[in-house]
KOLVOKE-21441 format. One line per field, with one value per residue (C-alpha): residue number from 1; residue in one letter; x, z, y. Coordinates in Angstrom, 3 decimals. Each point is the difference from the previous one (the first is absolute). Layout:
seq c(NUM, ...)
type c(A, ...)
east c(X, ...)
up c(Z, ...)
north c(Y, ...)
***
This chain:
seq c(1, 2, 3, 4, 5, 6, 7, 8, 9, 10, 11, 12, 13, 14, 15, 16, 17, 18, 19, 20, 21, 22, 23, 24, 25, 26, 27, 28, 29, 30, 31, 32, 33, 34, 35, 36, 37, 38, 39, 40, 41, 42, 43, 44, 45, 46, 47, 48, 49, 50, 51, 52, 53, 54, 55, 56, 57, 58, 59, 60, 61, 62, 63, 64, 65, 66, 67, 68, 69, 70, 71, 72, 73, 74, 75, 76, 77, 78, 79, 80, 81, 82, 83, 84, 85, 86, 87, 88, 89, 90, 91, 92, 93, 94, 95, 96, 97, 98, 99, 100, 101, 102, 103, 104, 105, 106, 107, 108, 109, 110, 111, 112, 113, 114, 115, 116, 117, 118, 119, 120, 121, 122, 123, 124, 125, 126, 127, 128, 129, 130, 131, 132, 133, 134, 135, 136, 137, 138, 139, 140, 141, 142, 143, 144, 145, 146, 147, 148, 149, 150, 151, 152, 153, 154, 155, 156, 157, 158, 159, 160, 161, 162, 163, 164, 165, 166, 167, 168, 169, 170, 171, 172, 173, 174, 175, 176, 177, 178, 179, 180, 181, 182, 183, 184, 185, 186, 187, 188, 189, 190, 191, 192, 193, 194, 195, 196, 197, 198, 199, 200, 201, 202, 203, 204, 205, 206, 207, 208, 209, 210, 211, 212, 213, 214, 215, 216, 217, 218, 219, 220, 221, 222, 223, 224, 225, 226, 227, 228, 229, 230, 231, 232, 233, 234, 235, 236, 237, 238, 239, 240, 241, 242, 243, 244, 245, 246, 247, 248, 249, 250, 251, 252, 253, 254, 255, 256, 257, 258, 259, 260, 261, 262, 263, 264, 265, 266, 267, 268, 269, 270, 271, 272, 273, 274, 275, 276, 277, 278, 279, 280, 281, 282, 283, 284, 285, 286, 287, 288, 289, 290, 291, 292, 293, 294, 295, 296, 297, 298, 299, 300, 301, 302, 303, 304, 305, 306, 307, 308, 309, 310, 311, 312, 313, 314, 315, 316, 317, 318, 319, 320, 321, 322, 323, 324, 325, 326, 327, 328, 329, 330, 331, 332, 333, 334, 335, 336, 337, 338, 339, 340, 341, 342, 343, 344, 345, 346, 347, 348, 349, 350, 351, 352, 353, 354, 355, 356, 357, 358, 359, 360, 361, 362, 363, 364, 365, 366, 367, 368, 369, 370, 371, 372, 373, 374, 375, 376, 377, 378, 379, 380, 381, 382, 383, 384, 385, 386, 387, 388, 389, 390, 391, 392, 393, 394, 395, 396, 397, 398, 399, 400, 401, 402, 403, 404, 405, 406, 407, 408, 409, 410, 411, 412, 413, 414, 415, 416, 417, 418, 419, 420, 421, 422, 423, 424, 425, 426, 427, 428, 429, 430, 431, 432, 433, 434, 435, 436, 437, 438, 439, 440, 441, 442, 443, 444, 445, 446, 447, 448, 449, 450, 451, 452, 453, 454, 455, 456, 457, 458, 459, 460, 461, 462, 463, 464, 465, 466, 467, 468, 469, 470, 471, 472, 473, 474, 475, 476, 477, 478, 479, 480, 481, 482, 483)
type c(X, X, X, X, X, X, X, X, X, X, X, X, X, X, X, X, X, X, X, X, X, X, X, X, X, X, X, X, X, X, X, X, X, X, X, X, X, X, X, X, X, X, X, X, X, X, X, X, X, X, X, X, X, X, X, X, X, X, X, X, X, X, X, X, X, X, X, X, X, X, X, X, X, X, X, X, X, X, X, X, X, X, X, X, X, X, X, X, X, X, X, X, X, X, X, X, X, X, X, X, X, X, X, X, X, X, X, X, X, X, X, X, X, X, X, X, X, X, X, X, X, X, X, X, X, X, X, X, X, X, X, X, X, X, X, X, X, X, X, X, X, X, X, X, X, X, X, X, X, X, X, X, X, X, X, X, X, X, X, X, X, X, X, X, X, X, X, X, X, X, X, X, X, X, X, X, X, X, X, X, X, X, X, X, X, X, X, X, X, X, X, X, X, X, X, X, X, X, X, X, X, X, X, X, X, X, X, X, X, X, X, X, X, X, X, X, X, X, X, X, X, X, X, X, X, X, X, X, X, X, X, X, X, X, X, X, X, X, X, X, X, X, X, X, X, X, X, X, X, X, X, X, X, X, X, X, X, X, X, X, X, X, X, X, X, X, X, X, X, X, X, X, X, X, X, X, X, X, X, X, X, X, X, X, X, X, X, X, X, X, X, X, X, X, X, X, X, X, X, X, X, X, X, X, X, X, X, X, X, X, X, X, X, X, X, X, X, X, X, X, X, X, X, X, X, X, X, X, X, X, X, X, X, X, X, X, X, X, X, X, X, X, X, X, X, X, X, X, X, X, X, X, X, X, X, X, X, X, X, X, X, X, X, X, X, X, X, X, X, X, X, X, X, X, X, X, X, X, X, X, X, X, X, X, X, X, X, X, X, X, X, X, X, X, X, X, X, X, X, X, X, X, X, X, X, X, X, X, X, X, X, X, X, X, X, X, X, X, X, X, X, X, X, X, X, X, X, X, X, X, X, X, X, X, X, X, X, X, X, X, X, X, X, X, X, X, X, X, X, X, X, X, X, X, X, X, X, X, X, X, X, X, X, X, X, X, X, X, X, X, X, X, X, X, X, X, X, X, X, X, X, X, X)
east c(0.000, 2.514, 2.110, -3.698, 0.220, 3.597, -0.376, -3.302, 0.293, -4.746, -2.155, -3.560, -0.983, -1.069, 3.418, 1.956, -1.672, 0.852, 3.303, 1.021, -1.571, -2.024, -2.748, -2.629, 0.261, 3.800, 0.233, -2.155, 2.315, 3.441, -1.736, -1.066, 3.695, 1.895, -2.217, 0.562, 4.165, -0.843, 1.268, -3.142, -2.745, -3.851, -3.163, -2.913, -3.861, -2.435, -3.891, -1.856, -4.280, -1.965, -2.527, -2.338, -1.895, -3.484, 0.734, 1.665, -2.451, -2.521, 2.028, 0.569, -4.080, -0.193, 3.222, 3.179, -1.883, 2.201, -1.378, -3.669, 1.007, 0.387, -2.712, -2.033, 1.221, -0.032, 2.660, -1.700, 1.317, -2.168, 0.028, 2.543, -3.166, -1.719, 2.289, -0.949, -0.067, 2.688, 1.032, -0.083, 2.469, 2.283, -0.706, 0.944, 3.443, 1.141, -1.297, 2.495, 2.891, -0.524, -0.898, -3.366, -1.533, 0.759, -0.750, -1.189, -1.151, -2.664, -0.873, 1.254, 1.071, 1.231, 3.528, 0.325, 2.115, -3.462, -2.319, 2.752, -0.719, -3.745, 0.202, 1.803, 0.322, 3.028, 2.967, -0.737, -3.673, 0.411, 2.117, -1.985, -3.188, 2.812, 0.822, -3.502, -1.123, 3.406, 1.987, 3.064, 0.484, 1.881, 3.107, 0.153, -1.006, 3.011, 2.185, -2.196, -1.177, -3.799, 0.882, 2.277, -2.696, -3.012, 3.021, 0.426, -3.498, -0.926, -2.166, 1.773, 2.610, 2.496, 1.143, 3.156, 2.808, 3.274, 1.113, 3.446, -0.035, 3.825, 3.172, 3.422, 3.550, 1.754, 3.622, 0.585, -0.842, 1.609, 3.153, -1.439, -0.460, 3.787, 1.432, -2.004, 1.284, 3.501, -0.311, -1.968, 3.656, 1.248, -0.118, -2.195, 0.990, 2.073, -0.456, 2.008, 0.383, 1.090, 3.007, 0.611, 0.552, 1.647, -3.359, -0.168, 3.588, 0.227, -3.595, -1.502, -2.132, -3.001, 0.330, -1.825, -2.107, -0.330, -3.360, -2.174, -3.594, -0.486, -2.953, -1.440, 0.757, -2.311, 0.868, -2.306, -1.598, -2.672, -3.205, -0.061, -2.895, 1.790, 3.046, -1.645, -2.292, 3.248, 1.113, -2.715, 0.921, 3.511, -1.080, -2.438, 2.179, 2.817, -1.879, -1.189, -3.245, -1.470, -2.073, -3.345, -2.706, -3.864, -2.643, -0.867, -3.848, -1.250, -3.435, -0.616, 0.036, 3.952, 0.838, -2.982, -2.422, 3.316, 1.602, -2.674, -1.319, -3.772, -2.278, -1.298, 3.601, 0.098, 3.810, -2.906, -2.115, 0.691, 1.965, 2.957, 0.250, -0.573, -3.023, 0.815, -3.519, 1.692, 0.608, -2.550, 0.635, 2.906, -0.441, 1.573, 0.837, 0.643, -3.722, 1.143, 1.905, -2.939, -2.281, 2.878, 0.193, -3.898, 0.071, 2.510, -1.503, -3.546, 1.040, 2.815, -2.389, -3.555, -1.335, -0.831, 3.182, -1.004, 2.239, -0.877, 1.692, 2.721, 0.328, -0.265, 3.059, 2.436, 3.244, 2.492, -0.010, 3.278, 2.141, -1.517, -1.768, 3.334, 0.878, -3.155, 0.057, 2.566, -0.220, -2.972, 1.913, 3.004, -2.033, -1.921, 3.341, 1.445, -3.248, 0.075, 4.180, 0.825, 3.572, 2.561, -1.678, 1.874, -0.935, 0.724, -1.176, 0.689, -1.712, -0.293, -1.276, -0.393, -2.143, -2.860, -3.141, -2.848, -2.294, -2.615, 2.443, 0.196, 3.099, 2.401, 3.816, 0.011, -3.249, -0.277, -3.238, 2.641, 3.062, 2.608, -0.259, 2.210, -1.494, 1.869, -0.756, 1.983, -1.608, 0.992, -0.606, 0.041, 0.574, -0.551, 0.176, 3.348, 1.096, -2.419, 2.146, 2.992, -0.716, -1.503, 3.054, 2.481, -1.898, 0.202, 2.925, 1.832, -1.525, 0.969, -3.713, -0.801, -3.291, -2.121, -3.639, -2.755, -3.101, -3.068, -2.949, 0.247, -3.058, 2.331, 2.974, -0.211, 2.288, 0.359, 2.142, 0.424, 3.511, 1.908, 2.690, 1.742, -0.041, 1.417, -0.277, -3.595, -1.764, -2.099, -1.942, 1.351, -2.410, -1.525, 1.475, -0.769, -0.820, -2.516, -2.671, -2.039, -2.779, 2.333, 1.855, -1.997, 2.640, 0.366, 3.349, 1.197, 0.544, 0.925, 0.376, 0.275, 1.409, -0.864, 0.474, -0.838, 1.899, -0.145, 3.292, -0.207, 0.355, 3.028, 1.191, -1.134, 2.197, 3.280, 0.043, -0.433, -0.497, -3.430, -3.027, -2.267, -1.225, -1.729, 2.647, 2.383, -2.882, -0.450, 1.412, 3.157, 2.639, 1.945, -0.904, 0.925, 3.538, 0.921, -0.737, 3.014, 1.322)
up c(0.000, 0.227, -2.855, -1.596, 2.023, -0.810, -3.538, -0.062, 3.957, 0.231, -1.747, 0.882, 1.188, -3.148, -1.630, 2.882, -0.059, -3.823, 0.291, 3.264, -1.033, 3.111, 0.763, 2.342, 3.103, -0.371, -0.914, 2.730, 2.646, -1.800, 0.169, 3.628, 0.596, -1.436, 1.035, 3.718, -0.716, -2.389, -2.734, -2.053, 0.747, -1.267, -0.315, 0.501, -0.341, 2.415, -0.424, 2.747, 0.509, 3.269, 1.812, 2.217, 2.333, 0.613, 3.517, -1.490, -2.219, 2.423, 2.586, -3.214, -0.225, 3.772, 1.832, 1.728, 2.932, 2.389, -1.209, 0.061, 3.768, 0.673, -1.511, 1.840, 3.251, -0.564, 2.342, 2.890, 2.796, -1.845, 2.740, -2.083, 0.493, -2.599, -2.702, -0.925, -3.479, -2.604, -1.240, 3.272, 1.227, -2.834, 0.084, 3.584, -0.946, -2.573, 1.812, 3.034, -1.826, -1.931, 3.420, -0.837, 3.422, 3.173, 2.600, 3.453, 2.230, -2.011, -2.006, -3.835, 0.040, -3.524, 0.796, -1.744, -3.165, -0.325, -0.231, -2.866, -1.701, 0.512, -1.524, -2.699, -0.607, -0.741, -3.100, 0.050, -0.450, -2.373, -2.255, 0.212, -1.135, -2.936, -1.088, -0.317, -2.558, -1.919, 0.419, -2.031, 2.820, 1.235, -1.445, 1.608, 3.627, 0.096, 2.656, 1.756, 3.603, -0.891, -2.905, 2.787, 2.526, -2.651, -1.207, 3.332, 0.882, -2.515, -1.743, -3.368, -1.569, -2.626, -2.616, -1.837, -2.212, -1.457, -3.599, -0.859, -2.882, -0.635, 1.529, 0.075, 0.735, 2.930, -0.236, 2.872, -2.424, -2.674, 2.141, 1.393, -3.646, -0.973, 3.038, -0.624, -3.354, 1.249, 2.751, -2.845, -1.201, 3.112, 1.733, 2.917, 1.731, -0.798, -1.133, -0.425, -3.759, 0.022, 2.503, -1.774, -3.462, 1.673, -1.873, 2.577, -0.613, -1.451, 1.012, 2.662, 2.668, 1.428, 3.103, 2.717, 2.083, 3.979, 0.235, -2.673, 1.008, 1.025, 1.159, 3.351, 2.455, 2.588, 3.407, 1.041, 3.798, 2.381, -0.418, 2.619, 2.042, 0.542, 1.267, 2.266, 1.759, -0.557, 2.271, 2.689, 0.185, 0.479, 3.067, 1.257, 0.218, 1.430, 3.209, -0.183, -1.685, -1.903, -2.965, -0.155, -3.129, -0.234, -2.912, -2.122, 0.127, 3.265, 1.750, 1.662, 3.028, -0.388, -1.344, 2.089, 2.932, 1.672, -0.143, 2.286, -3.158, 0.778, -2.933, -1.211, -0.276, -2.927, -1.201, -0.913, -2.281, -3.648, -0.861, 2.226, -0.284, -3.154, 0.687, -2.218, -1.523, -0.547, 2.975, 1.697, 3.349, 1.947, 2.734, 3.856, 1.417, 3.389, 1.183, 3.726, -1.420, -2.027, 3.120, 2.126, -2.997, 0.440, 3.744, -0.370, -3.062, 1.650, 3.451, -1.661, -2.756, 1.152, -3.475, -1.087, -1.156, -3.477, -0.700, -3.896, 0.016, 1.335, -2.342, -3.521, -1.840, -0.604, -1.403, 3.481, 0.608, 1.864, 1.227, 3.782, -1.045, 0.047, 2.813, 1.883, -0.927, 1.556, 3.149, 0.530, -0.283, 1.796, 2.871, -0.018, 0.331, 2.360, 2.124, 0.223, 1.027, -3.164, -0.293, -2.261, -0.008, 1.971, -0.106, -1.352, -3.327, -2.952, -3.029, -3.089, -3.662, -3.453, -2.749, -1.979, 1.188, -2.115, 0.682, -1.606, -0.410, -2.722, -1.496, 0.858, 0.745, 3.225, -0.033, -2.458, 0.049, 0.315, 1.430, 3.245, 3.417, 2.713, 3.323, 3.518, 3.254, 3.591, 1.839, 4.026, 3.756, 1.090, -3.464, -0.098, -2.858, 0.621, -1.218, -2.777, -0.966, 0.069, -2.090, -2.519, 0.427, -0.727, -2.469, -1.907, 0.826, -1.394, -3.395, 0.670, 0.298, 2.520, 1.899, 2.390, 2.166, 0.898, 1.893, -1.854, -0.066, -1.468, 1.307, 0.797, 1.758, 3.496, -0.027, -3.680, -2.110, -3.138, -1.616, -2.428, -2.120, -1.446, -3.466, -1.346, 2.885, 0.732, 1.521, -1.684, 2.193, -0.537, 2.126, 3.679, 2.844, 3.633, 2.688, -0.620, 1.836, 2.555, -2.719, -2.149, 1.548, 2.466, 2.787, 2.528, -0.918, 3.709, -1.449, -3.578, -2.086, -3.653, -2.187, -2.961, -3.388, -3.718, -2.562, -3.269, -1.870, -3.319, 1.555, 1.533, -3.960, 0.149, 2.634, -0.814, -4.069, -0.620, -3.574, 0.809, 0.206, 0.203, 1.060, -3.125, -2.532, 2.165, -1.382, -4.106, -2.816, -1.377, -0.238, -0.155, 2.689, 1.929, -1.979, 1.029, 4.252, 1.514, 1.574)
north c(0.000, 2.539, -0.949, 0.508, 3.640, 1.007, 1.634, 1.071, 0.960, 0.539, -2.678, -0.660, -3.119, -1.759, 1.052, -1.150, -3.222, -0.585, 1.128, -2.272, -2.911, -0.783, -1.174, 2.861, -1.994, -0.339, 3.827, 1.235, -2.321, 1.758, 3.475, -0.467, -1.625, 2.797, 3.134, -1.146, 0.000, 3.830, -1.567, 1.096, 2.670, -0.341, 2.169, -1.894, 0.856, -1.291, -1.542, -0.472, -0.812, 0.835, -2.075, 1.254, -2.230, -0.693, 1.491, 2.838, 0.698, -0.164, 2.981, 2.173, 0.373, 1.233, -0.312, -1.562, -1.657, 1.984, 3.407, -1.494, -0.856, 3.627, 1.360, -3.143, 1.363, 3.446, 1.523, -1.305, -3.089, -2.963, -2.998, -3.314, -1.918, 1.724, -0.918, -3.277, -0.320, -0.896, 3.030, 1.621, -2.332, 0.691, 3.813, -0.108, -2.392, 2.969, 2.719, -0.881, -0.690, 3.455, 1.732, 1.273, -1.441, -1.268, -2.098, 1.050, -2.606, -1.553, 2.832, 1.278, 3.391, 2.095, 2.062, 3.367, -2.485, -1.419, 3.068, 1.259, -3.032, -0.322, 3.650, -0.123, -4.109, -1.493, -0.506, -3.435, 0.591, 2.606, -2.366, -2.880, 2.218, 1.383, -3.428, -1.466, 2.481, 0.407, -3.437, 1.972, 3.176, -3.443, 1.495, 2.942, -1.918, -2.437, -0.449, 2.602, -0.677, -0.211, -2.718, -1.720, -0.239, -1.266, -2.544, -1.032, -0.213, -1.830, 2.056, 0.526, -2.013, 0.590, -2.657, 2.000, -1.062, 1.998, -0.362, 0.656, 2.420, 0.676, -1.070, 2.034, -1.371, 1.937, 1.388, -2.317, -3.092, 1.062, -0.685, -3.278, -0.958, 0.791, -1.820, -2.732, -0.415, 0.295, -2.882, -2.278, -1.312, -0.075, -3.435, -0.676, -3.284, -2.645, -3.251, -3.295, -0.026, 3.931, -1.209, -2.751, 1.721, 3.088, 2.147, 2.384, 1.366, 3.412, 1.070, 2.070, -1.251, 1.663, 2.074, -2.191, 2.375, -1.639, 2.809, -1.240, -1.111, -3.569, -1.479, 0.230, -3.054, 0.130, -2.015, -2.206, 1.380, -1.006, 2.975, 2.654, -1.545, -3.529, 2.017, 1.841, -3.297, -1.818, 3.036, -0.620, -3.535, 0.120, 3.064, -2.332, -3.540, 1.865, 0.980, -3.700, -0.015, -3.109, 0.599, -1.408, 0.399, -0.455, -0.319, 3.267, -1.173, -0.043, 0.119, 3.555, -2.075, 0.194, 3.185, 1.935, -1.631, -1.737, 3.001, 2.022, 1.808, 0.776, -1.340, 3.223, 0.882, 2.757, -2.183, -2.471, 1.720, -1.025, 3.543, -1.307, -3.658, -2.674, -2.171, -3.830, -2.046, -2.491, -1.591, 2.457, -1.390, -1.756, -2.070, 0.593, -3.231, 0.248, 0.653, 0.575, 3.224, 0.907, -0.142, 1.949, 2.736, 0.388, 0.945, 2.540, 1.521, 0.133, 1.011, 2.997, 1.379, -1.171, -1.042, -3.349, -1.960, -1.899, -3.019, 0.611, 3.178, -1.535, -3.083, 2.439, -0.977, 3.520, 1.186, 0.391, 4.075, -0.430, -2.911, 0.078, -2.670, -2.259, 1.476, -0.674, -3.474, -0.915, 2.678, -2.902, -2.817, 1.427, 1.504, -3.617, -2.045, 2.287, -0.143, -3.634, -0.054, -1.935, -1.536, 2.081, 3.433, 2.720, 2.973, 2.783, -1.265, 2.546, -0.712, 2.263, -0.040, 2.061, -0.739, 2.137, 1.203, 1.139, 3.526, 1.484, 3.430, 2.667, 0.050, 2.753, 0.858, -2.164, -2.037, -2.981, -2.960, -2.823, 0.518, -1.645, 0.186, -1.378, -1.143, -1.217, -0.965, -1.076, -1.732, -0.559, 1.033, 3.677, 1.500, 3.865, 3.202, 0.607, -3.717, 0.764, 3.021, -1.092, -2.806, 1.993, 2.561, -2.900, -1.028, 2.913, 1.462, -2.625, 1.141, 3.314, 0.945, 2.689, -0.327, 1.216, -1.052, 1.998, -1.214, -1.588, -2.062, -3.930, -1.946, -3.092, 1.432, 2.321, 2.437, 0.081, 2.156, 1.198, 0.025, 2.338, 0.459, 2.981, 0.656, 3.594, 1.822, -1.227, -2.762, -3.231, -2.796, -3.043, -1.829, -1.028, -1.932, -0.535, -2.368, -2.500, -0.220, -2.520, -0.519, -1.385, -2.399, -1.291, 0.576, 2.536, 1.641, -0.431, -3.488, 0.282, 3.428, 0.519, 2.821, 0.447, 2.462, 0.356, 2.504, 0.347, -0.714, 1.974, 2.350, -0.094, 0.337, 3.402, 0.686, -1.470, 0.703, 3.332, -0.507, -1.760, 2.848, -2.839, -3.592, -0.465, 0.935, -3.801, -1.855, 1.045, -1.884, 1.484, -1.408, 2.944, 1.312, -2.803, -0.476, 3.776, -0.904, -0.162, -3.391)
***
């Protein structure tokens, strides 16, 4: 292509196909190839056709549904309540992130952004009203922030394509042209026969260049999440933990009534934790635990306990479940002075939970969590912390605790970790209590905690903005992670 280039320097596209030789794919790869080294320059002309859709369409004929939420509400406080329908839900979603309204308490209130706009609308609603009668003021729109926003919404889309009109050798490949002409007699390797025959005497050899461009070798490395549980473990067996593991499906008997969680629980409704059909129910074996459960529950919360809500068949919210089966069958052995078991036991696991959650920079519906108990006589907070402080620390993970409310543990606490200057809940710990396991804690005590581990990724790679972004599907961004 540029000994095509070199006498007539500008040729069109057509000629410079006719004069190279090639075929369009193969010239489009060398034009690509050799404009990214400026070796050749080219003008191109672009075609492009706009879509609007039916939604589109449909806002262009009254308007963008945040704008119809401000003239709903008038500049008065409207109670959240009212706003029930669909477009008032996604009026309200754009209206906040533009800053037209605000929340207070549970009331919608405009800001002075949002009387602006209710007054004299909005570019992208101007646009969009442009576009639908003249589908070619597209030109002058591009790259603008209205066109962005009805791209990004959804509410146009643009199918475009370049053609390369002409193409123009650069002064820079004129001289790539001549020095490749000069190395073509020059010999490049060596072979057996050329030794043999002595060929190679008298002629120049190419210059071998140790910076030319070789092909990426990536090392093979374990993905950021495994690290970091592989992490926990290590922390965990060092202070002399032994891992344990449970099943992912459980009955809410496990993951909930066990645990002290009152039926009418709201971390039961369906917009927190994944119902299963199919099995719709699980059964609870051990019917003298079941009847124990049923006392507590009905003497704590005074409602009727129902065994069917207890059987329904669920996706584990957090791994307490594991842990609670075996604080039972720990707190049953030790009970009953069984051979080989000396307390304190210290048992931990990590595996993935499943919530109900909307999907943002440190919430995710499926994701790990790490659980641990120790159980013995006369355990208190303070061996709680320190554990927990060890724990971490030997991640180089600052943390902190600060009081709250669990329904199964008594003192319970929540626990934090630093991340840029600010603080993010990892999770709950605490003491569990009486209604649990079934012994005073004169006699046996039992602490107890559940943290999230993503997490903790946040915290010690800086490059990570978000728990979501450890869990898509490049492979390059996995490749670039360091080891």
């Amino acid at each position: 292509m540029l000994s095509a280039l070199k006498e007539k320097k500008r040729m069109s596209f057509a000629e410079l196909l006719e004069a190279s030789g090639l075929g369009r794919d193969e010239a489009l790869w060398g034009i690509s190839n050799l404009e990214a080294q400026k070796l050749i320059e080219t003008k191109s002309e672009g075609e492009y056709e706009l879509k609007i859709s039916k939604e589109g369409e449909d806002y262009a004929r009254t308007s963008l549904p945040e704008l119809s939420l401000l003239k709903k509400i008038k500049g008065r406080a409207v109670p959240l309540k009212e706003l029930t329908g669909r477009e008032d839900q996604i009026g309200l979603m754009w209206a906040k992130k533009k800053g037209f309204v605000e929340v207070s308490g549970q009331q919608l209130v405009i800001t002075e952004a949002g009387r602006k706009a209710e007054k004299s609308g909005t570019e992208a609603d101007s646009a969009l009203r442009t576009l639908s009668n003249d589908k070619g003021a597209y030109a002058k729109l591009a790259g603008s922030e209205a066109a962005k926003e009805l791209e990004q919404r959804k509410l146009i889309s643009i199918k475009g394509r370049k053609e390369i009109r002409e193409v123009e050798i650069t002064q820079r490949g004129v001289l790539a042209l001549a020095r490749e002409r000069q190395t073509e007699e020059m010999i490049g390797s060596l072979d057996r026969s050329m030794i043999a025959n002595r060929s190679w005497a008298g002629k120049k050899f190419k210059p071998y260049d140790p910076t030319t461009p070789v092909e990426s070798a990536y090392a093979s490395s374990r993905h950021k999440i495994r690290n970091i549980i592989n992490e926990i473990r290590s922390a965990y067996v060092g202070l002399g933990f032994s891992e344990i593991s449970g099943p992912v499906v459980e009955p809410a008997f496990w993951v909930f009534d066990y645990l002290f969680v009152p039926q009418d629980h709201p971390a039961r409704d369906v917009q927190d934790t994944f119902f299963l059909s199919r099995p719709g129910e699980l059964p609870v074996h051990d019917k003298s635990l079941e009847g124990r459960i049923r006392k507590e529950h009905e003497k704590a919360w005074h409602g009727e306990w129902s065994a069917e809500l207890a059987r329904r068949a669920i996706l584990r919210t957090h791994t307490t479940s594991v842990t609670g089966r075996n604080i039972y069958t720990m707190v049953k052995a030790l009970a009953e002075k069984r051979r080989g078991l000396n307390p304190p036991i210290k048992l931990f696991t990590v595996g993935r939970v499943f919530r109900n959650e909307n999907l943002d920079y440190k919430h995710l519906a499926d994701f790990y969590m790490t659980d641990g108990i120790v159980i013995g006589n006369n355990l208190t907070l303070a061996n709680l912390f320190d554990v927990l402080l060890r724990v971490y620390g030997s991640m180089g993970v600052k943390i902190r605790f600060k009081p709250a409310y669990f329904p199964f543990v008594e003192p319970g606490v929540e626990v934090h970790v630093q991340q840029n200057g600010e603080w993010l809940e990892l999770g709950g710990a605490g003491i569990i209590r009486r209604e649990v396991t079934g012994v005073s804690r004169k006699s046996i005590s039992v602490l107890a905690w559940g943290l999230g581990v993503e997490r903790i990724a946040l915290v010690k790679d800086s490059s990570i903005d978000s728990i979501v972004s450890m869990y898509n599907s490049s492979a390059g961004w996995l490749r670039e992670r360091r080891v």
